[in-house]
Chimera marker file (.cmm) of the C-alpha trace (Angstrom):
<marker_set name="trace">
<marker id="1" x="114.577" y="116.287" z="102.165" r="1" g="1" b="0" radius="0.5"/>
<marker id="2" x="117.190" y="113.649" z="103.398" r="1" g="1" b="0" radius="0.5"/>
<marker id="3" x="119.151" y="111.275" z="101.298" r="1" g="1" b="0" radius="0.5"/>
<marker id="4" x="119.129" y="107.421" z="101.561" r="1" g="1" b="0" radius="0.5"/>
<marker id="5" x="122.087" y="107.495" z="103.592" r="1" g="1" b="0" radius="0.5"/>
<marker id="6" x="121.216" y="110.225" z="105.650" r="1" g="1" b="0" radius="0.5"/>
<marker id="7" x="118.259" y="108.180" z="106.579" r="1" g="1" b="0" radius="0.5"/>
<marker id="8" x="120.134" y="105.377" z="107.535" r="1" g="1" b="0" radius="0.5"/>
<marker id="9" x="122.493" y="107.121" z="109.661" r="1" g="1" b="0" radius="0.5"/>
<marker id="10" x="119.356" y="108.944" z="111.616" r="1" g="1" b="0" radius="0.5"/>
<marker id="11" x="117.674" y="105.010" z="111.938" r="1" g="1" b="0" radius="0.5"/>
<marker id="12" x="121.631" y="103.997" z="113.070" r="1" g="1" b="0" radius="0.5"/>
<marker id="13" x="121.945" y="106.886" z="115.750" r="1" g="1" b="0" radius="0.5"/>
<marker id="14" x="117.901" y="106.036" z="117.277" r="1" g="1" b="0" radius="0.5"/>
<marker id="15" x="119.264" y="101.991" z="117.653" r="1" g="1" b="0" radius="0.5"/>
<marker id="16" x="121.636" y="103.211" z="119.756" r="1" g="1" b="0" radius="0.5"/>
<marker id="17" x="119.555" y="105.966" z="121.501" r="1" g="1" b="0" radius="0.5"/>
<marker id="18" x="115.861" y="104.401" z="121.228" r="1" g="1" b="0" radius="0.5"/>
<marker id="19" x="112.928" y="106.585" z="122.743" r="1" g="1" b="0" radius="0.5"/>
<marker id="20" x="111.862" y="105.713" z="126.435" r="1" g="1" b="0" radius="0.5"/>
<marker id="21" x="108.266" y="104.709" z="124.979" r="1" g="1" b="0" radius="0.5"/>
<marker id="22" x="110.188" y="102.621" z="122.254" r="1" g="1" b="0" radius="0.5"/>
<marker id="23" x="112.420" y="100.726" z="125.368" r="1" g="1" b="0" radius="0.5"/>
<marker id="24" x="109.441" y="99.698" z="127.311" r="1" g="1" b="0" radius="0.5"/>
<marker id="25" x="107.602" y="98.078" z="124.845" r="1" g="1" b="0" radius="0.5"/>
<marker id="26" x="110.493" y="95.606" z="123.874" r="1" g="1" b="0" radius="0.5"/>
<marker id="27" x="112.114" y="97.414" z="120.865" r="1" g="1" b="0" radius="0.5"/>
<marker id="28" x="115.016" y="95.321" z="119.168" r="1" g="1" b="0" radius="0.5"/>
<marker id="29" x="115.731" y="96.921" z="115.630" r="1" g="1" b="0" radius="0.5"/>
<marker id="30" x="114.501" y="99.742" z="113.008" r="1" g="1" b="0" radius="0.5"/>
<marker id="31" x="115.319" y="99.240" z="109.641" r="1" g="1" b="0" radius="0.5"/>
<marker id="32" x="114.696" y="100.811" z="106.471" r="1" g="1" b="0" radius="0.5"/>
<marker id="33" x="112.390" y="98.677" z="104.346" r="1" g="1" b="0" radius="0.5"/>
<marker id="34" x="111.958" y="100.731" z="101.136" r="1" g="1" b="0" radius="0.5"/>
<marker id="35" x="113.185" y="104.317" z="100.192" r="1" g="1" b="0" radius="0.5"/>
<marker id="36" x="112.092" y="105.795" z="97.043" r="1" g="1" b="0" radius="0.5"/>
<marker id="37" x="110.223" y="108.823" z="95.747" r="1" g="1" b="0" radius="0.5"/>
<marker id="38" x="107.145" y="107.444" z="96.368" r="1" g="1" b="0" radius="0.5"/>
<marker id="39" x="107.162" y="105.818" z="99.523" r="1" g="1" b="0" radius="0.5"/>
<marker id="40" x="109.484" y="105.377" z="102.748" r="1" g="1" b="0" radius="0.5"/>
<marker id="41" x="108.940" y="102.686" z="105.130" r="1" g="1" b="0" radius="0.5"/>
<marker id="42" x="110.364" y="102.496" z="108.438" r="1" g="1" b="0" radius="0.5"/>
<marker id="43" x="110.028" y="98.697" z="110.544" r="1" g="1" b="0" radius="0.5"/>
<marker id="44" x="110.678" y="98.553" z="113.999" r="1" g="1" b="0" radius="0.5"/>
<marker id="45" x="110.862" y="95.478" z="115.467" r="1" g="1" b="0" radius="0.5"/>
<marker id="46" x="109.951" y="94.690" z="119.101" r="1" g="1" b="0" radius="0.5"/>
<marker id="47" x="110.334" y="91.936" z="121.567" r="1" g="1" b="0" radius="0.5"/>
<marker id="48" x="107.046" y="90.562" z="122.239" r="1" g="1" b="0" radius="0.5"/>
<marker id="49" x="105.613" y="91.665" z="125.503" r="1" g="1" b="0" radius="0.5"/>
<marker id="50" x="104.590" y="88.367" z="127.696" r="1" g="1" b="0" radius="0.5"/>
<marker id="51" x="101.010" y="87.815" z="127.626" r="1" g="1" b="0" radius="0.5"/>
<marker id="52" x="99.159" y="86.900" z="130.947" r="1" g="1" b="0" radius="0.5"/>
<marker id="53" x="95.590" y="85.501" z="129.218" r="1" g="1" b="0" radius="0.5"/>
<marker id="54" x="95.936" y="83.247" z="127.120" r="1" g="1" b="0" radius="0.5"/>
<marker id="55" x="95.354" y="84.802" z="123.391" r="1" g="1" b="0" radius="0.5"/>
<marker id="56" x="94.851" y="83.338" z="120.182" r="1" g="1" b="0" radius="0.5"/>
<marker id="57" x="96.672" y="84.864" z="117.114" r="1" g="1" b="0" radius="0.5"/>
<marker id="58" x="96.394" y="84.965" z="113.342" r="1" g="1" b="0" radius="0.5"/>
<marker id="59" x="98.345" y="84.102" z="110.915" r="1" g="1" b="0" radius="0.5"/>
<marker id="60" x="98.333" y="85.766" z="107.884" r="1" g="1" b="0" radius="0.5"/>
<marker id="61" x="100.254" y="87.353" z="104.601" r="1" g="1" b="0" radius="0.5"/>
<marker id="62" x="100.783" y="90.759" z="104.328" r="1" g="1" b="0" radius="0.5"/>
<marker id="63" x="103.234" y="92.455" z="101.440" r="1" g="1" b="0" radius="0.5"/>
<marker id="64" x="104.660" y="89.022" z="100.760" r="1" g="1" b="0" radius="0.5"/>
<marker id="65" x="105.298" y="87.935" z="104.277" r="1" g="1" b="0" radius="0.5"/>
<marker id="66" x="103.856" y="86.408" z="107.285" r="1" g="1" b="0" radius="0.5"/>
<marker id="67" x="102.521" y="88.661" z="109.668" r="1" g="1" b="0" radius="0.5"/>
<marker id="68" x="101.512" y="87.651" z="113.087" r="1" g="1" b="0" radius="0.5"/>
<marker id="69" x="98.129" y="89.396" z="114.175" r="1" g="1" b="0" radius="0.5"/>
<marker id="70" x="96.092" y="89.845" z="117.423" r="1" g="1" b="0" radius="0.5"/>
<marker id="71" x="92.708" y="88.470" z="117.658" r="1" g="1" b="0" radius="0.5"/>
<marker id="72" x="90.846" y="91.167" z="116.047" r="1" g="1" b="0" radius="0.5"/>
<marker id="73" x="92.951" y="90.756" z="112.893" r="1" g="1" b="0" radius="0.5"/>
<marker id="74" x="93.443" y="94.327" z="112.574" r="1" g="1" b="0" radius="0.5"/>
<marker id="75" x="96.462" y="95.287" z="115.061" r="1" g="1" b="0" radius="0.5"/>
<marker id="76" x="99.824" y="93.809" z="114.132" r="1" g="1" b="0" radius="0.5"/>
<marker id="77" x="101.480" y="91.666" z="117.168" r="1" g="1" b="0" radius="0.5"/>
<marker id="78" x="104.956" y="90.714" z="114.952" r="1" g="1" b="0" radius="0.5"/>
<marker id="79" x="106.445" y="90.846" z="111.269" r="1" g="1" b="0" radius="0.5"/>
<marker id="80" x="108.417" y="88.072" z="110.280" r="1" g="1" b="0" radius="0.5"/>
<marker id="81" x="111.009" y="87.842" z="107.475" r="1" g="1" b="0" radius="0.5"/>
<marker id="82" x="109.133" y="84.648" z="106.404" r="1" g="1" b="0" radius="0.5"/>
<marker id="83" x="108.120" y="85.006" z="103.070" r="1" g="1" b="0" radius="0.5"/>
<marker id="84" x="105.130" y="83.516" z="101.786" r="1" g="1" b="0" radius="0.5"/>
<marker id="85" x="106.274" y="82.163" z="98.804" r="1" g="1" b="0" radius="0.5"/>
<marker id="86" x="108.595" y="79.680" z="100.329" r="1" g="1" b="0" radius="0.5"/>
<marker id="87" x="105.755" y="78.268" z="102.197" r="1" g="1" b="0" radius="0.5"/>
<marker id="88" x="102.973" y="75.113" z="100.361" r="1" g="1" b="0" radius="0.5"/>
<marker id="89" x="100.821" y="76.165" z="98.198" r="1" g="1" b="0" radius="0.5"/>
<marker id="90" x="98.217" y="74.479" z="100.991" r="1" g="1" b="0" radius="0.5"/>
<marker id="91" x="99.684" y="76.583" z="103.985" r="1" g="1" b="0" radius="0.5"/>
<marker id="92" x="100.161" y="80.045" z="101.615" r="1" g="1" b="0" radius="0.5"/>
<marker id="93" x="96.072" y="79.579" z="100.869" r="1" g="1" b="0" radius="0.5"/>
<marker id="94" x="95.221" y="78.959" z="104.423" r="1" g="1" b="0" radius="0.5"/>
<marker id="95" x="97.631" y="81.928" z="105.737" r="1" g="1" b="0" radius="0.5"/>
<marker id="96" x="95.565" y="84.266" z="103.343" r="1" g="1" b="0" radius="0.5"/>
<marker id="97" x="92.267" y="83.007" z="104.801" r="1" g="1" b="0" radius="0.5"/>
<marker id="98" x="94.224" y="83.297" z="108.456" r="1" g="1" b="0" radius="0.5"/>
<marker id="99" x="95.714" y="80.956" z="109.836" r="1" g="1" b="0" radius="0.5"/>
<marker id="100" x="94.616" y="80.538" z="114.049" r="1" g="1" b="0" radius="0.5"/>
<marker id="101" x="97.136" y="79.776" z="116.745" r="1" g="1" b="0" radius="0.5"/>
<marker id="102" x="95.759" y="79.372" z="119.748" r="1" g="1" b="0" radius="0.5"/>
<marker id="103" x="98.778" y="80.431" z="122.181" r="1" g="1" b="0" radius="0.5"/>
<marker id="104" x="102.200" y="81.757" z="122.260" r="1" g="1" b="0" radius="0.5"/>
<marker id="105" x="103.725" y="78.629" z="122.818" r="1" g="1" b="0" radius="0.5"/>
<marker id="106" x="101.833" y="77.585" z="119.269" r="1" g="1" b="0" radius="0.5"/>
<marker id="107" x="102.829" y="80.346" z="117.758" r="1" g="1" b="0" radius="0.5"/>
<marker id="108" x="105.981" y="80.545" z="118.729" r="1" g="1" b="0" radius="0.5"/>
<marker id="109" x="106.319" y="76.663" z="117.297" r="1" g="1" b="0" radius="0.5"/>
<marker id="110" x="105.160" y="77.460" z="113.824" r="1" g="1" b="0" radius="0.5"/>
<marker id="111" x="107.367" y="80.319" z="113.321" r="1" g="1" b="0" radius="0.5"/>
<marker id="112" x="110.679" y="78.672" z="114.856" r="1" g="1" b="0" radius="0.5"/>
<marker id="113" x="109.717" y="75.488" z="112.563" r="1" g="1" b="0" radius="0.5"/>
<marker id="114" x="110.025" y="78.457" z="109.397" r="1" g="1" b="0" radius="0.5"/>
<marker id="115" x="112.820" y="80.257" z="109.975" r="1" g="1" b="0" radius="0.5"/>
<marker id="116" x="116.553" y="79.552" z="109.038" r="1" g="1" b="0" radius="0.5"/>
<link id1="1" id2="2" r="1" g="1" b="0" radius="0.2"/>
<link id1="2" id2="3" r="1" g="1" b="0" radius="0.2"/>
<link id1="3" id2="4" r="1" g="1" b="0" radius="0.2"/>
<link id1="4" id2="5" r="1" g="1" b="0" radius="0.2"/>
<link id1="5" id2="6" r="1" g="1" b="0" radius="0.2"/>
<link id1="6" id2="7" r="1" g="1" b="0" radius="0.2"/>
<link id1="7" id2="8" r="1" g="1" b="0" radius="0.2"/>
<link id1="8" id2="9" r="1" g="1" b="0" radius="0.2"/>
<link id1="9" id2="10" r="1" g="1" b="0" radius="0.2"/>
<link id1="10" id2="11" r="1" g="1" b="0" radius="0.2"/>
<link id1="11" id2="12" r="1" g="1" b="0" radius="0.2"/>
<link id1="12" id2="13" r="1" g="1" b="0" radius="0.2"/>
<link id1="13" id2="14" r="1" g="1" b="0" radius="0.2"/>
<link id1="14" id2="15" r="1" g="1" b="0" radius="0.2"/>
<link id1="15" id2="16" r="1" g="1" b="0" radius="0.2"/>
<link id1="16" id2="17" r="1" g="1" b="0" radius="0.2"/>
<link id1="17" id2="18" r="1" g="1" b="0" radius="0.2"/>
<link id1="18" id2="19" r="1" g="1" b="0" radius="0.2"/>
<link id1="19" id2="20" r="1" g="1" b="0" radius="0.2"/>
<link id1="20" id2="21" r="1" g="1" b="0" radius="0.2"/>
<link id1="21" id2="22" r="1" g="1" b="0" radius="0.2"/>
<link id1="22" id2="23" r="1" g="1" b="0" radius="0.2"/>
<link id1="23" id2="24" r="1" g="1" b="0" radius="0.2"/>
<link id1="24" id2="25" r="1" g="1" b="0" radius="0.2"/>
<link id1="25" id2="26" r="1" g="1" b="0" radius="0.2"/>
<link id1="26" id2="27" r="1" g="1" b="0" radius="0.2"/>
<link id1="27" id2="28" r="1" g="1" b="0" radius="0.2"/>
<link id1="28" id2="29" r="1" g="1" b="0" radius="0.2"/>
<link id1="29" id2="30" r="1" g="1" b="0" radius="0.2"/>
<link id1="30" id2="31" r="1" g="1" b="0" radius="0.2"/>
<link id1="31" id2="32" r="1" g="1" b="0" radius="0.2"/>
<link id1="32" id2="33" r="1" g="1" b="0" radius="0.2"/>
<link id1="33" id2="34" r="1" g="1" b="0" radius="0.2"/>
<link id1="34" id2="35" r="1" g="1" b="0" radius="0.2"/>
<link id1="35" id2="36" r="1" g="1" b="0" radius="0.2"/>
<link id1="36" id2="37" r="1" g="1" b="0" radius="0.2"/>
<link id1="37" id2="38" r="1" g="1" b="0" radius="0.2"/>
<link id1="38" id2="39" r="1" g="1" b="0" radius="0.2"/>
<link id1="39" id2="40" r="1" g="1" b="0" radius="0.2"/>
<link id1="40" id2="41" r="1" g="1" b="0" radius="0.2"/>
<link id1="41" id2="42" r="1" g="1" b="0" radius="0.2"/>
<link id1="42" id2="43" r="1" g="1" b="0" radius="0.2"/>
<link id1="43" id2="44" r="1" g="1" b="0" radius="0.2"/>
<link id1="44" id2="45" r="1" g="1" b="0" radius="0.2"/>
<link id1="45" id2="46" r="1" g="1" b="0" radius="0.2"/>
<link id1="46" id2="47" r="1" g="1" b="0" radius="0.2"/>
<link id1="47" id2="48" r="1" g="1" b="0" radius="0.2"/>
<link id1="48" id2="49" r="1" g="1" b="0" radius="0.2"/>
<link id1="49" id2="50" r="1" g="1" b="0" radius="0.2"/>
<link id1="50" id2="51" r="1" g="1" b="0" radius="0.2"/>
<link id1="51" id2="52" r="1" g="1" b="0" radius="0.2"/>
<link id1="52" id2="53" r="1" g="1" b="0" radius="0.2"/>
<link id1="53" id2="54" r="1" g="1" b="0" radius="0.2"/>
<link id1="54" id2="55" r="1" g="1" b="0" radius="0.2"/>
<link id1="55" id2="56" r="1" g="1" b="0" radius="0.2"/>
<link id1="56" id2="57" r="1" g="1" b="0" radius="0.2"/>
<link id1="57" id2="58" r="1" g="1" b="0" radius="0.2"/>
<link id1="58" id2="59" r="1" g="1" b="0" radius="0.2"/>
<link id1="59" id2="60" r="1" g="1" b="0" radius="0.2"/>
<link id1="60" id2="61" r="1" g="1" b="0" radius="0.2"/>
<link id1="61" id2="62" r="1" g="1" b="0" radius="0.2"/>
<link id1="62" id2="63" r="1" g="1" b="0" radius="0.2"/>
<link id1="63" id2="64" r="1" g="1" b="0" radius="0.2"/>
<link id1="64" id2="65" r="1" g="1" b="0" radius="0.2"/>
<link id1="65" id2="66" r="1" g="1" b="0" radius="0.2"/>
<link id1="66" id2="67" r="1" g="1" b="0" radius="0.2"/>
<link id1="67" id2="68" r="1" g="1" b="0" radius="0.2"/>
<link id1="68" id2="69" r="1" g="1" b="0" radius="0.2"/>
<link id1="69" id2="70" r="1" g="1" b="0" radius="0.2"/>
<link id1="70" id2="71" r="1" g="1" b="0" radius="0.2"/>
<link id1="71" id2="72" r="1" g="1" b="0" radius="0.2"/>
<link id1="72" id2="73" r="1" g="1" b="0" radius="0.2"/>
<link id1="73" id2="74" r="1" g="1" b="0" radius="0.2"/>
<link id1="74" id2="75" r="1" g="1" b="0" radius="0.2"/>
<link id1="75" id2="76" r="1" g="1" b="0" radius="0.2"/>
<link id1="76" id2="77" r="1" g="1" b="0" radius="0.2"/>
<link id1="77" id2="78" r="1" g="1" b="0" radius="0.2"/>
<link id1="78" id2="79" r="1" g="1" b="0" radius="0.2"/>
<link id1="79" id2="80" r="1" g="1" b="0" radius="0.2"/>
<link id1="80" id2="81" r="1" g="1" b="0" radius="0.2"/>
<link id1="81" id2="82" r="1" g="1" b="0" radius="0.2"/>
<link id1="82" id2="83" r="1" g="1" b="0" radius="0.2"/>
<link id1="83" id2="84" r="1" g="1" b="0" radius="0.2"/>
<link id1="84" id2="85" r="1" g="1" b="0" radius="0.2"/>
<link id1="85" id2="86" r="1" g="1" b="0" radius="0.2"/>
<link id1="86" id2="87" r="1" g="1" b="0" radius="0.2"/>
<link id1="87" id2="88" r="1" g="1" b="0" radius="0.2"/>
<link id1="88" id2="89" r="1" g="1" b="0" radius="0.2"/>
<link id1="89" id2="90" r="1" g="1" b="0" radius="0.2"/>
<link id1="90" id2="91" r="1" g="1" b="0" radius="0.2"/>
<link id1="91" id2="92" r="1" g="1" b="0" radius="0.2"/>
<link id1="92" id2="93" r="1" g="1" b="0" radius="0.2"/>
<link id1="93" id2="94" r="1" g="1" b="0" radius="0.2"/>
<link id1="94" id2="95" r="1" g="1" b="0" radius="0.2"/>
<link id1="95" id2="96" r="1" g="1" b="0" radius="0.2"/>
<link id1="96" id2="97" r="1" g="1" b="0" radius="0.2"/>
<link id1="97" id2="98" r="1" g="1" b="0" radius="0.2"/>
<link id1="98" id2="99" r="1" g="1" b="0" radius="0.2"/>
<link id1="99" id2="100" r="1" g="1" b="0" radius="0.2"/>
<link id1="100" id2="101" r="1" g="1" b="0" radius="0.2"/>
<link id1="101" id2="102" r="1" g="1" b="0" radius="0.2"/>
<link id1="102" id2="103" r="1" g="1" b="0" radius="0.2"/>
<link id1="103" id2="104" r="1" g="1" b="0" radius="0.2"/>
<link id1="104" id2="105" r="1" g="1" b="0" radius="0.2"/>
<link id1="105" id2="106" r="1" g="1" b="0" radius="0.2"/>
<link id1="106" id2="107" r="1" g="1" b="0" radius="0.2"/>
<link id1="107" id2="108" r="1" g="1" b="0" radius="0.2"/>
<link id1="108" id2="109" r="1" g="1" b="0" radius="0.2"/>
<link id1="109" id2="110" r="1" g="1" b="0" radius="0.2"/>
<link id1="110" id2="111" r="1" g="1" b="0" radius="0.2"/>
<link id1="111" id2="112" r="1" g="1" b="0" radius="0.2"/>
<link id1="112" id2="113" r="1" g="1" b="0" radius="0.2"/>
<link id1="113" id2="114" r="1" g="1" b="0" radius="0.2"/>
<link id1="114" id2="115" r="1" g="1" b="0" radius="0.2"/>
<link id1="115" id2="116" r="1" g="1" b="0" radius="0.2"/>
</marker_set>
């Protein structure tokens, strides 16, 4: 039963007091992404955690923006704030099929070349 606002003064007081768990995996930000009767969503945002193999990534749209999965195209590695509909209608098409990076280096290209 909380408001909007008392929601976003509990996600204001855990960015300055983030759990232990939260910390080690590279946590940067939690915001509030939609608040409504129907539905709350929460994103927390985390630094990504240097990979020692080298791992391929995908590419791909979810709710309207590029999403950066692992391999198995199931686990989410990083959310952008990219949104697809700013991309070519040639890259949106190929994002939706997945698009593969090969390494983080690659990856890390394509979504610097995106951003503002």
């Amino acid at each position: 039963g909380m408001t909007r606002q008392n929601l976003e003064e509990a996600l204001k007081e855990y960015q300055q007091n983030p759990t232990l768990e939260d910390l080690e995996k590279g946590f940067i930000n939690i915001q509030l992404e939609n608040f409504s009767t129907k539905e709350i969503r929460i994103n927390k945002t985390y630094h990504p955690v240097p990979i020692e193999k080298k791992t391929g990534y995908y590419l791909m749209v979810l709710d309207g923006k590029i999403v950066v999965m692992e391999e198995d195209k199931k686990t989410i590695y990083l959310t952008t704030d990219i949104y697809a509909e700013a991309l070519s209608d040639s890259l949106k098409q190929e994002l939706i099929l997945g698009k593969y990076i090969y390494d983080i280096e690659e990856l890390y290209g394509f979504l610097e070349s995106y951003t503002s």
